[in-house]
PAMAR-21997 format. One record per residue (C-alpha): residue number from 0; residue in one letter; y, x, z. Coordinates in steps of 0.5 Angstrom, whole numbers. Layout:
+------+------+-------+-------+-------+
: tinu : zaza :    py :    px :    pz :
+------+------+-------+-------+-------+
:  NUM :    a :     Y :     X :     Z :
...
+------+------+-------+-------+-------+
end
This chain:
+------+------+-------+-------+-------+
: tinu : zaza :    py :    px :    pz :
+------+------+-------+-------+-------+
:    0 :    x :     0 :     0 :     0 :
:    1 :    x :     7 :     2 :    -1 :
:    2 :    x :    12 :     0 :     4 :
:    3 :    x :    19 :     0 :     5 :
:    4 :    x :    23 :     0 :    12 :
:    5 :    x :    30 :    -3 :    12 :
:    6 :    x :    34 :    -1 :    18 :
:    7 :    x :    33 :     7 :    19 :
:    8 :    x :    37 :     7 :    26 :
:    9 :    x :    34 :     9 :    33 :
:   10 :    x :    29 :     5 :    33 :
:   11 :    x :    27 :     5 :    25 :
:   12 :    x :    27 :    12 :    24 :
:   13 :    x :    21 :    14 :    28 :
:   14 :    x :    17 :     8 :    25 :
:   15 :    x :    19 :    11 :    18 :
:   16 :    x :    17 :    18 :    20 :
:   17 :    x :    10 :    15 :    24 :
:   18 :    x :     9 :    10 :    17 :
:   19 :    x :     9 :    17 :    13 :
:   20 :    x :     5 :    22 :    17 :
:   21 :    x :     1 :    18 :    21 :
:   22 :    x :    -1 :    13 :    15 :
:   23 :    x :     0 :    18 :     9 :
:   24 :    x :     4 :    11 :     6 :
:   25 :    x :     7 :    12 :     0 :
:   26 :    x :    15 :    11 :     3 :
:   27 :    x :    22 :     7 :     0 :
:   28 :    x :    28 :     7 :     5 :
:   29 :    x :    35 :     3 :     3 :
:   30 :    x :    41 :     8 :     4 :
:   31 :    x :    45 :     6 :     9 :
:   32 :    x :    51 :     9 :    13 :
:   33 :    x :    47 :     6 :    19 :
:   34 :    x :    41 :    11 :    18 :
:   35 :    x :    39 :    16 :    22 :
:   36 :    x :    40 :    23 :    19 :
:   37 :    x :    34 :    21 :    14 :
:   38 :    x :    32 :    29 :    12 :
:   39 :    x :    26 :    29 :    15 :
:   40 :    x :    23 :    23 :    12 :
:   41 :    x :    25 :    25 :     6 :
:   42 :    x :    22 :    31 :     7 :
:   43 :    x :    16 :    28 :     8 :
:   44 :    x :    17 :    24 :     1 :
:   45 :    x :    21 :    18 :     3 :
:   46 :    x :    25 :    15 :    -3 :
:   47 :    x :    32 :    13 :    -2 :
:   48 :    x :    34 :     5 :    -5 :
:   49 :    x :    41 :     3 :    -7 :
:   50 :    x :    39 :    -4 :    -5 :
:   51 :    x :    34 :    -9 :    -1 :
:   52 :    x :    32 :   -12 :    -8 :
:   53 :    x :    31 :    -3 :   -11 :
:   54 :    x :    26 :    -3 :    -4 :
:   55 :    x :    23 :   -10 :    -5 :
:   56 :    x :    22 :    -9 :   -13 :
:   57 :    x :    17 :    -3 :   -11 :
:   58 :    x :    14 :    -5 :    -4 :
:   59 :    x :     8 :    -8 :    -3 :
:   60 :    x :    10 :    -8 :     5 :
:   61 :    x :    18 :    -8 :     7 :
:   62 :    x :    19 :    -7 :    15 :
:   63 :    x :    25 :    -9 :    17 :
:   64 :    x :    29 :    -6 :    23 :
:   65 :    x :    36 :    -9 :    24 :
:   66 :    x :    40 :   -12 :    29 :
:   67 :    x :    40 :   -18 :    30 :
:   68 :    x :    39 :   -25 :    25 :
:   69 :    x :    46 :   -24 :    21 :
:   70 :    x :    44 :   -18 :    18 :
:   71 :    x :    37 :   -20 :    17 :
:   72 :    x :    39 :   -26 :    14 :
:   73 :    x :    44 :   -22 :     9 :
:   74 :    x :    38 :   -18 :     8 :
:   75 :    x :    34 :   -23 :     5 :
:   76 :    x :    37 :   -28 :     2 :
:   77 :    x :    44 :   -24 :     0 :
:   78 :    x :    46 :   -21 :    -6 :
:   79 :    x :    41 :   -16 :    -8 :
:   80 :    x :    37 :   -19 :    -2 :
:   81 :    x :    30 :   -18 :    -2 :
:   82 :    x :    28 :   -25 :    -5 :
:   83 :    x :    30 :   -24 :   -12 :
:   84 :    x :    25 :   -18 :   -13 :
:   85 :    x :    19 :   -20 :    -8 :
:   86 :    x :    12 :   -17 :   -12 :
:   87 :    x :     7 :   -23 :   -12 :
:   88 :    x :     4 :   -23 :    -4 :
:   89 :    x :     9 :   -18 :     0 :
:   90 :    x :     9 :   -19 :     7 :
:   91 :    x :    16 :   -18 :    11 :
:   92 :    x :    15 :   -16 :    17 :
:   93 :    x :    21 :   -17 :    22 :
:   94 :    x :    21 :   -12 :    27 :
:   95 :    x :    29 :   -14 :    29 :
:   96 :    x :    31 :   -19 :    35 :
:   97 :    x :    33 :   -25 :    31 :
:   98 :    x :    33 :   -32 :    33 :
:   99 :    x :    26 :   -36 :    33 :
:  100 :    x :    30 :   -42 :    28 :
:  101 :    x :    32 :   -36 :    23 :
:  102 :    x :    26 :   -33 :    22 :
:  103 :    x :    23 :   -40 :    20 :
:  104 :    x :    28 :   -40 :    15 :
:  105 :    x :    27 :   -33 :    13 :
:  106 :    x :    20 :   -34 :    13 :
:  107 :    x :    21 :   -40 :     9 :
:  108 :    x :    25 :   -37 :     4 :
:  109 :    x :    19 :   -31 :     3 :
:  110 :    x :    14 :   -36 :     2 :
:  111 :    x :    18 :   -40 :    -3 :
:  112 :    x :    19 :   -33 :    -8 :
:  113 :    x :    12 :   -32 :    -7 :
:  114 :    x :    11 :   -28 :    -1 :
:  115 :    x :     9 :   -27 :     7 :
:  116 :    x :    12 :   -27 :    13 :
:  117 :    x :    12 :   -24 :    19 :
:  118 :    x :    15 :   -23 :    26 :
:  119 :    x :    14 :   -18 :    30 :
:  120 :    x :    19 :   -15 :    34 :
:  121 :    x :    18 :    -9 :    38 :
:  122 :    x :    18 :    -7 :    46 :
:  123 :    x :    19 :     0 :    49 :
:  124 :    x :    24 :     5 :    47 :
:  125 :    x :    26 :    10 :    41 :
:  126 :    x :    22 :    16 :    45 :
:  127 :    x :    15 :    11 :    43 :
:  128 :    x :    17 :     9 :    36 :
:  129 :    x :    19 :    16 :    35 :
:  130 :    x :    11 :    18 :    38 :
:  131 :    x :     8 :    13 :    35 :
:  132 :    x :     6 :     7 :    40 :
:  133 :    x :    11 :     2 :    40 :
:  134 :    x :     8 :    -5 :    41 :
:  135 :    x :     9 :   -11 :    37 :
:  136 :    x :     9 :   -18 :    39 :
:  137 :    x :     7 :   -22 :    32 :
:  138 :    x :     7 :   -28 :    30 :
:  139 :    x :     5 :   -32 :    24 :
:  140 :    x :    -1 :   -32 :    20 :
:  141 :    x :    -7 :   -27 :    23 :
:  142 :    x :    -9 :   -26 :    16 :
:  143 :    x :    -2 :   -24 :    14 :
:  144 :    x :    -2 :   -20 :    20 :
:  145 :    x :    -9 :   -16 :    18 :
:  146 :    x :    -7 :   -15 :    11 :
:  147 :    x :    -1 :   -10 :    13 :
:  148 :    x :    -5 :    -9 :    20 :
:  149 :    x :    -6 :    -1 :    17 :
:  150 :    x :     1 :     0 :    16 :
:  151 :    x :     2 :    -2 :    23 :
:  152 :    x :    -3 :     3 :    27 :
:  153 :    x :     1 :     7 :    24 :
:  154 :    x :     8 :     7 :    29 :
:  155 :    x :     3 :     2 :    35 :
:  156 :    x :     0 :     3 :    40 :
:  157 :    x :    -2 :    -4 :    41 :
:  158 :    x :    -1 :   -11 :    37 :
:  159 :    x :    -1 :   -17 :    39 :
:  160 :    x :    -2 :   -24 :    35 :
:  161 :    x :     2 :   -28 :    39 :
:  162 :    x :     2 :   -35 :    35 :
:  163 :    x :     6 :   -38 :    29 :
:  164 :    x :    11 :   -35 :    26 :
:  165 :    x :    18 :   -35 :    29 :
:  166 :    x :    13 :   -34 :    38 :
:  167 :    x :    14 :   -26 :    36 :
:  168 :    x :    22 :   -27 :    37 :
:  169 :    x :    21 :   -32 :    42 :
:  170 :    x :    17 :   -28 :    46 :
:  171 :    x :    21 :   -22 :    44 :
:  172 :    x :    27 :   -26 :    47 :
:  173 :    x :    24 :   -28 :    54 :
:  174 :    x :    22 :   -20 :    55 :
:  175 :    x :    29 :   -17 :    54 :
:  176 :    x :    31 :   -23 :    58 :
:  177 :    x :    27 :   -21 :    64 :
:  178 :    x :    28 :   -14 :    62 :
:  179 :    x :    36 :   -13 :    61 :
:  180 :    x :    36 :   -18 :    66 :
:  181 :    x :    32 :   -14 :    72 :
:  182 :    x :    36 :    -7 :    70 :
:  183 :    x :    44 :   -11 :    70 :
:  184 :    x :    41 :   -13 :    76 :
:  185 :    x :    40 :    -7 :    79 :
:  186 :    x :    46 :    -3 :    76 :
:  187 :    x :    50 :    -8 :    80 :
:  188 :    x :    46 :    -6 :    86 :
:  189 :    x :    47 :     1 :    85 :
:  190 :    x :    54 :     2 :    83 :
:  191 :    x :    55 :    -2 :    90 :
:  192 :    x :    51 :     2 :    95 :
:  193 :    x :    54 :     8 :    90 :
:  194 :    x :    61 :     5 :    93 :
:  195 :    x :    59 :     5 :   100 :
:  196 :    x :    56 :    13 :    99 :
:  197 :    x :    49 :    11 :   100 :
:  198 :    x :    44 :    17 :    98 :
:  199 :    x :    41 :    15 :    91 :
:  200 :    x :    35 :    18 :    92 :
:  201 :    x :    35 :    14 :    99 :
:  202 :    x :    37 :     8 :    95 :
:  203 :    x :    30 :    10 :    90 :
:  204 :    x :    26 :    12 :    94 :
:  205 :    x :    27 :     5 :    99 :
:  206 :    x :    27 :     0 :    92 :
:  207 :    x :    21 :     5 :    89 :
:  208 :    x :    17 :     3 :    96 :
:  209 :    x :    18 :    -4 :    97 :
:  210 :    x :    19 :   -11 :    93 :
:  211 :    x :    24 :    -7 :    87 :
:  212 :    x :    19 :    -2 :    84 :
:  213 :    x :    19 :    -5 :    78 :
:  214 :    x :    21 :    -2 :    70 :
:  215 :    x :    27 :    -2 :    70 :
:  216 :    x :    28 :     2 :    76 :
:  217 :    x :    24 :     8 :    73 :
:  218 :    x :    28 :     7 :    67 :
:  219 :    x :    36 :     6 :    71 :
:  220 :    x :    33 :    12 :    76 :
:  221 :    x :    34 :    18 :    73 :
:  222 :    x :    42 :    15 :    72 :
:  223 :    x :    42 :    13 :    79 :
:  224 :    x :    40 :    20 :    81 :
:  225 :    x :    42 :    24 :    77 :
:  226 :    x :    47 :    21 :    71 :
:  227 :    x :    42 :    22 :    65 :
:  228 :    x :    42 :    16 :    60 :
:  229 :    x :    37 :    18 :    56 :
:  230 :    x :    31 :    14 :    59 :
:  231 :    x :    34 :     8 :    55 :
:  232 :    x :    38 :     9 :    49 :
:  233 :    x :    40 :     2 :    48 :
:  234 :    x :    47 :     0 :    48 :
:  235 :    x :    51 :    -5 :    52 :
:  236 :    x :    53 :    -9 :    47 :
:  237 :    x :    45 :   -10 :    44 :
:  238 :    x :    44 :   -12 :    51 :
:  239 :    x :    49 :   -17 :    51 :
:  240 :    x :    46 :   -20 :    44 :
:  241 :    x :    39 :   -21 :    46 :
:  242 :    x :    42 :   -24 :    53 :
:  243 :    x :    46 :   -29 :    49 :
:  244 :    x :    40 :   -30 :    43 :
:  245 :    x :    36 :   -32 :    50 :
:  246 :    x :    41 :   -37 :    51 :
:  247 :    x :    42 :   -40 :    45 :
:  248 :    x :    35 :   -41 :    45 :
:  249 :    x :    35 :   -43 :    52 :
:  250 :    x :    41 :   -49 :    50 :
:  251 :    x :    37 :   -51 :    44 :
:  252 :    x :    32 :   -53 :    48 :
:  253 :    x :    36 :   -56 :    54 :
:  254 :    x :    33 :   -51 :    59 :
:  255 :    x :    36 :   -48 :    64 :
:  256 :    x :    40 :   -43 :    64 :
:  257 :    x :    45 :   -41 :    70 :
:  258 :    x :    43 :   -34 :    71 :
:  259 :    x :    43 :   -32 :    64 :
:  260 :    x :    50 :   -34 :    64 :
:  261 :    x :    51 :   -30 :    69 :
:  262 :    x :    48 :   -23 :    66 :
:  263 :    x :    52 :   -25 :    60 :
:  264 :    x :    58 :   -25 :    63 :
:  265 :    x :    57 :   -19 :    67 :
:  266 :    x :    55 :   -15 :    60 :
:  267 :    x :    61 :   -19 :    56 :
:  268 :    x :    65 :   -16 :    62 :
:  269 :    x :    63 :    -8 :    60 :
:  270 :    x :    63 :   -10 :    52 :
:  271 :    x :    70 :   -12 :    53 :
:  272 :    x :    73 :    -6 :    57 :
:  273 :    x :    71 :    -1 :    50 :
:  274 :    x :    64 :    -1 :    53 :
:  275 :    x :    59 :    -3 :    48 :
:  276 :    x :    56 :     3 :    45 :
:  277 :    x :    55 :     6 :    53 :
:  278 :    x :    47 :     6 :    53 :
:  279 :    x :    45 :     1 :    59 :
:  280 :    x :    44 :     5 :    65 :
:  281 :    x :    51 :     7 :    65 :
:  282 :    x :    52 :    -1 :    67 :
:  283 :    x :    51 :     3 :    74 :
:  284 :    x :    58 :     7 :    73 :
:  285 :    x :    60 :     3 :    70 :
:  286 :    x :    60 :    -4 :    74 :
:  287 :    x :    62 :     0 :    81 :
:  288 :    x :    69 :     1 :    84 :
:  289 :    x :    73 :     7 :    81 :
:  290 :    x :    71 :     4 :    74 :
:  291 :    x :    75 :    -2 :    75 :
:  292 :    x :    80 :     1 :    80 :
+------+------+-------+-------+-------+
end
């Protein structure tokens, strides 16, 4: 199979370099000011493309990795999209965050140029997809998603068919919820026991041992501790799109909400004060006294 990947950011680069060196997969890139510095996999033989449709026309599997539903609808359906060059039977796979009710759309539009769709948003870090073992929450048809299952084992550690199309996303969103939610929490508590000049290696130790052991303290932990941003090279203003996809998810279905909103306010808060591209854990500065003074 060859494959095409649209989105070679954080995340997108190491699945391309896993696809070629791992699966030894004939490889298309669409040639974006967003990438990654891309000179490793076109050492590996990766192909630039001027357009979605110039990756779709060659590719018998295109990825996509991109921010959210805006830039995958564009990417679909837009001028030069992806529907207007589909080869017979290409399978999309959606490795974006989106929101369930566009993947449906977009699946739907895949299948009426004569292709297939998959969602199959990504958990972990851009340490894993960089080594290869990301895991992957699909959903669709299993028999789609054993077609390009080959393709996946190439950059995963584990996938998992999740139910219908459009339950990857719905699932995704659910797990950041809990996750962006768990470590914004945590940030707000370290920034105010930082104020008040607890030791933070006592601070760890006292979450680490009792009911705060969790993710997300060993992630925000070495920021805590030390200052080091690197364990979560996600930015502030993802976290708050996926917090606010979960919401809008949440009002369609007429669920509750009252934290989220609350987790949203505190991420817009940081965003609005020229903090987006910060990576999360340093929510832990930035929500405590002195950066608000």
């Amino acid at each position: 199979m060859h494959v095409g990947i649209i989105g070679v950011g954080l995340m997108g680069h190491g699945i391309a370099r896993n696809v070629l060196k791992k699966g030894g997969f004939a490889l298309s890139f669409l040639d974006h000011p967003g990438n990654q510095p891309v000179d490793e996999i076109t050492g590996l033989g990766a192909t630039p493309c001027a357009t979605p449709a110039e990756v779709a026309a060659v590719s018998d599997v295109v990825i996509l990795c991109v921010t959210g539903s805006p830039q995958v609808e564009s990417i679909v359906t837009g001028e030069n999209g992806l529907i207007g060059a589909l080869k017979p039977g290409a399978v999309v796979v959606d490795c974006s965050t989106a929101l369930p009710d566009s993947t449906l759309r977009m699946g739907a539009a895949v299948a009426a140029a004569g292709g297939r769709y998959i969602d199959a948003p990504m958990t972990r870090t851009a340490k894993h997809a960089h080594e290869g073992t990301l895991n992957l929450l699909v959903g669709g048809e299993a028999e789609v998603l054993e077609t390009v299952r080959p393709v996946l084992a190439s950059f995963t550690e584990a996938v998992t068919h999740v139910g219908p199309l459009s339950h990857g996303h719905r699932l995704k969103l659910l797990h950041n919820y809990v996750s962006v939610g768990f470590m914004t929490l945590l940030a707000e508590a370290a920034a105010q026991s930082a104020d008040a000049g607890v030791d933070p290696a006592v601070l760890v130790e006292v979450l680490a041992t009792g009911g705060g052991a969790s993710v997300a303290l060993d992630r925000l932990a070495p920021f805590i501790k030390d200052g080091d941003r690197e364990g979560l090279p996600f930015a502030v203003a993802n976290a708050q799109k996926d917090i606010d996809y979960y919401r809008a998810m949440s009002a369609e279905a007429g669920a509750q909400q009252t934290v989220a909103d609350g987790v949203s306010a505190a991420l817009a808060d940081a965003v609005a004060a020229g903090h987006g591209q910060a990576y999360v854990p340093e929510l832990v500065r930035l929500f405590g006294k002195s950066a608000k003074d």
